[in-house]
C-alpha positions in Angstrom: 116.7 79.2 114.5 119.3 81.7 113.9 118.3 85.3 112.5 117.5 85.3 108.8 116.5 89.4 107.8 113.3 91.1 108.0 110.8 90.6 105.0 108.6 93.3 104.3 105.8 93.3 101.5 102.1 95.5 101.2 101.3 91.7 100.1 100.5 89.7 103.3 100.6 86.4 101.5 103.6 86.6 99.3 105.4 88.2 102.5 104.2 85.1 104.6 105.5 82.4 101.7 109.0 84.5 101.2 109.2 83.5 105.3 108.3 80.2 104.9 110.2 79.4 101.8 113.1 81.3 103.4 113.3 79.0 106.6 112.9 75.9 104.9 115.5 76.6 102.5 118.0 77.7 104.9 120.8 75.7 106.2 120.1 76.1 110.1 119.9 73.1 111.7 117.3 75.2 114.4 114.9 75.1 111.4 113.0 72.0 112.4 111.1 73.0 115.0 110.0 75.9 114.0 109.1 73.7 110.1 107.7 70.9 112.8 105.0 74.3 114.6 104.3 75.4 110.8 102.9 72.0 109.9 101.1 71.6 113.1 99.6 75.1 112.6 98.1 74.0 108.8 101.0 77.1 107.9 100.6 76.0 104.2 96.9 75.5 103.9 96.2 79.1 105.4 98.7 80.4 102.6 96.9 78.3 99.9 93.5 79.6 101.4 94.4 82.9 101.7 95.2 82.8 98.0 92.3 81.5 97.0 90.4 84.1 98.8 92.4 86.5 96.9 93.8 87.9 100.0 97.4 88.1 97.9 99.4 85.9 95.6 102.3 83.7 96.6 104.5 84.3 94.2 107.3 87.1 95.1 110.4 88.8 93.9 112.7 88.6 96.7 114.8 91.9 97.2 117.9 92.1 99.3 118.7 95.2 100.5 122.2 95.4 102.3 
């Protein structure tokens, strides 16, 4: 997948979802592999469980900084 920035948050789950939701939304044709290794990692449930721990939120503003 070709480069898309560099994400930076003190919140370790909305930082993890702005990645996520970044390379799924992009238009890379790359991004199917990497979207295939998410999946077979459980990418989403560890963000929905590390909500529900409370270990951050995933909801974000995104920022761009040029």
């Amino acid at each position: 997948m070709d480069d898309i920035g560099i994400f930076a948050s003190l919140d370790p789950v909305a930082v993890d979802q702005a990645c996520v939701d970044a390379v799924v939304n992009s238009s890379d044709k790359g991004k199917a592999s990497l979207i295939e290794r998410m999946e077979s990692r459980n990418g989403y449930l560890t963000l929905e469980a590390a909500s529900k721990l409370g270990l951050g939120s995933r909801e974000y503003e995104l920022i761009e900084i040029n």
